[in-house]
N, C-alpha and C positions, 0 to 999 in steps of 0.2 A: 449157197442156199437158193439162189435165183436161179438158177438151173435147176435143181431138182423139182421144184415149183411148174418149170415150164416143163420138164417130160410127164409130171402126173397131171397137166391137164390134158395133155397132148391125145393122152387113148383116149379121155371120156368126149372127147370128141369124135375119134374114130367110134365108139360106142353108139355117139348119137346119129352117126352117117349109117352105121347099120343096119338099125330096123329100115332107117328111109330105104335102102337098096332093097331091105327084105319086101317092103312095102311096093315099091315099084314094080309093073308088069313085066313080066322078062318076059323079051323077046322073041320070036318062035326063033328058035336053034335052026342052022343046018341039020341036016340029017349026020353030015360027017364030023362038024362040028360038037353036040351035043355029048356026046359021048365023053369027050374031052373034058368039058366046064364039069359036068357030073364027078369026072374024076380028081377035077383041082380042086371042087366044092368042099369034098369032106377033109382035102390036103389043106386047106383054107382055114375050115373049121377045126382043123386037131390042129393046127399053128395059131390060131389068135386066141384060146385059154393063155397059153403060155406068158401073154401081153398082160390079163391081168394078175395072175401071178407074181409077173414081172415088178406089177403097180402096186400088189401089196406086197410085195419087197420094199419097195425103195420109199411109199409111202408113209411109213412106218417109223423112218429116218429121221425124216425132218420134224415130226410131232413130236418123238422122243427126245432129240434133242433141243428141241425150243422149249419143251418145258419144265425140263429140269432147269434149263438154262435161267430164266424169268425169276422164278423164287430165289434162285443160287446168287443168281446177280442184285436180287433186292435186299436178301437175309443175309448174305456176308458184312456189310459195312454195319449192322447191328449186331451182328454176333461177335464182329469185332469191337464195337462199343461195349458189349458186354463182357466179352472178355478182358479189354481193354479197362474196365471199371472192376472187375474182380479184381485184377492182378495188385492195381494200387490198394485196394483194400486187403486181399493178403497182406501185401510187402508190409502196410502199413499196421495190421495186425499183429504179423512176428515181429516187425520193431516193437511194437507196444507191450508184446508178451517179452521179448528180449530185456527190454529197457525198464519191465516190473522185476524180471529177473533179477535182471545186473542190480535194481534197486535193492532187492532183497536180500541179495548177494551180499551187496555192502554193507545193508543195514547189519544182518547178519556178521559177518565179518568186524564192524564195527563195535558191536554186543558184546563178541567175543573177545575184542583188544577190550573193550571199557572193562570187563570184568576179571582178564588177567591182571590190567594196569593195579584193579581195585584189590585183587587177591595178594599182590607184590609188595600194595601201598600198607596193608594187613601187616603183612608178613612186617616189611620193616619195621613199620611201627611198631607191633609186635618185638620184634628181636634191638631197639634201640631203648624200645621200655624197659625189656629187659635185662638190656644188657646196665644201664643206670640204674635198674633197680638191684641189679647181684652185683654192681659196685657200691650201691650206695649201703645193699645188706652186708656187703662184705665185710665195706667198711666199718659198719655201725656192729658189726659181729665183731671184731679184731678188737674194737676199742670196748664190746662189753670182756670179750677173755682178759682183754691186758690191764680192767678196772677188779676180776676177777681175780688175779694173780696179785695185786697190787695189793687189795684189802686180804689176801692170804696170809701173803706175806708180811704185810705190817701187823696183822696179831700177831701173828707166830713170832716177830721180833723181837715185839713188846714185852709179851711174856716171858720170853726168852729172857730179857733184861733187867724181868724182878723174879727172876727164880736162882737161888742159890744153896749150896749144901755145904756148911763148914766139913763134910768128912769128905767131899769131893771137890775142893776150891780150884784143883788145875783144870778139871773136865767142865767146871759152870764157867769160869773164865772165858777158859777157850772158844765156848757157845757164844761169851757174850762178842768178841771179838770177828766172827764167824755172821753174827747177824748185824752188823753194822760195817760204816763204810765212811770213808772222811774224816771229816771234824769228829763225831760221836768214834769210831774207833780210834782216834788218835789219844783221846780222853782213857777209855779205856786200857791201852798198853801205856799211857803212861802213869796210869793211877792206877797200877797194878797190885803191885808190893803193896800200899797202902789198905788195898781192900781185902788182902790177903790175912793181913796183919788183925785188923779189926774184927774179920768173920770166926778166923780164930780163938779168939781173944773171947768172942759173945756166945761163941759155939749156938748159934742159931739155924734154924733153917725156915728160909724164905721160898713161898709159893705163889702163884696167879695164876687167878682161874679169869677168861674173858668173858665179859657178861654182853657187849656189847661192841658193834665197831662201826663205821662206814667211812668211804674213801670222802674228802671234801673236795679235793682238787687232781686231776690228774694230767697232766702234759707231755702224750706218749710220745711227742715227736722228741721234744727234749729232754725224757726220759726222769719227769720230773711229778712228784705224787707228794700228795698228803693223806695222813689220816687220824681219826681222832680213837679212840676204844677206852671202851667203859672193862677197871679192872676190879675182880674183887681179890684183895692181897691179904697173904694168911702168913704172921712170922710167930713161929714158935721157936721160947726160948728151951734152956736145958731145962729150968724148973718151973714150973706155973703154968698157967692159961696160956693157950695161943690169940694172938692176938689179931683181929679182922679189921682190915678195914677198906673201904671203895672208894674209888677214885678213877681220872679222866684222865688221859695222856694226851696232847698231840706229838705226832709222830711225822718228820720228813723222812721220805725214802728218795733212793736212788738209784737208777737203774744199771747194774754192773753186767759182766760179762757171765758171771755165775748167778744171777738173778736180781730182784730187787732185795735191798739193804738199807735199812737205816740210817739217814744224814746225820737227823738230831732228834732225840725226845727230850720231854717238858712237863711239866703242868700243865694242863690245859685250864684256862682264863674260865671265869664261871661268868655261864651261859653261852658256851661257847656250844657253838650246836654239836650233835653225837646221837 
């Protein structure tokens, strides 16, 4: 840079020597001489343009590069502060957009488990309620068919047990033995002959009709029932009026392999419930 300096002032001094030269009396020439200087004069003058030419060449240089130089070296260490302050504010703004992300993310995700958990916790509940209540309906179903079956079958016993026909005393028998089980059948085939004897003998025939019935007690595991039935009983003899009358049984059954049967019947006790 200090050299360049020193060649562009170096002409404007030859510059300022020149007018002085131009300025100064020239000499009277030789005669032989003259001729000469005349012809180095304008050799002189087409060679010293080429000096400033020269000068705005190289002048040129050192302006342009000083001053981009000046700003470049003052605005770099700010533009790197600037840059230098964006960058953390980026970095620090996709963290923050990242980290609302991720937040959301999991909230999300979070939302998503709480309401499968809740849809599962449904469901089970759902399916344990259910499943206790088709046991407990099941249950409470089996024991109303088997209270069903029981008060069936203890009329049709009963009745069974005051119906008889002196002209068919093998086929009413039979019935009777057929709806009973135990003790009350044991009764029956052995007071057989007996009642064969006497039906004969009154040539009667015995009916009942069921007016009323309901089971009192039933104990399906032990296969064990009660029941009580309101009967209205019709015997007609060979001659006269048939003769009516109503009355209450209780009745034990028991649960056999071919259904429920007859333990024992009775009178039923007055007020006994029916």
């Amino acid at each position: 840079m200090t050299r360049t300096k020193e060649s562009a002032v170096e002409p404007t001094e030859d510059r300022e020597d020149e007018p002085r030269r131009a300025e100064e009396p020239s000499e009277p020439a030789e005669p032989g001489l003259r001729d000469d200087r005349e012809e180095d004069a304008p050799a002189a003058e087409a060679e010293e343009p080429s000096e400033p030419a020269a000068e705005a060449e190289e002048t040129p240089e050192p302006e342009a590069k000083a001053k981009p130089e000046k700003p470049s070296a003052a605005g770099e260490p700010e533009e790197k502060a600037k840059a230098a302050e964006k960058e953390p504010r980026g970095e620090a703004g996709e963290k923050a957009k990242a980290a609302e992300k991720g937040a959301r993310g999991e909230a999300g995700t979070s939302r998503r488990v709480a309401m499968a958990l809740a849809v599962i916790a449904a469901l089970c509940a759902a399916w344990f309620g259910w499943s206790w209540y088709g046991a407990a309906h099941d249950e409470s179903l089996h024991y109303s068919r088997t209270r069903d079956d029981v008060l069936r079958a203890g009329e049709q016993a009963v009745q069974n047990l005051n119906t008889l026909d002196y002209r068919s005393l093998n086929q009413g028998l039979k019935l009777w033995q057929d709806s009973s089980t135990n003790e009350l059948y044991q009764q029956i085939v052995q007071g057989r002959p007996q009642f064969e004897q006497a039906v004969r003998k009154a040539q009667t025939i015995t009916s009942a009709k069921v007016l009323d019935a309901a089971v009192t007690e039933l104990d399906q595991h032990a296969g064990k029932a009660s029941v009580i039935v309101a009967l209205q009983i019709t015997v007609t003899p060979p001659k006269g009026d048939p003769a009516i009358k109503k009355t209450r049984l209780m009745g034990q059954l028991t649960r056999t392999s071919t259904g429920w049967k007859l333990s024992a019947l009775a009178q039923a006790p007055v007020g006994a419930a029916g």
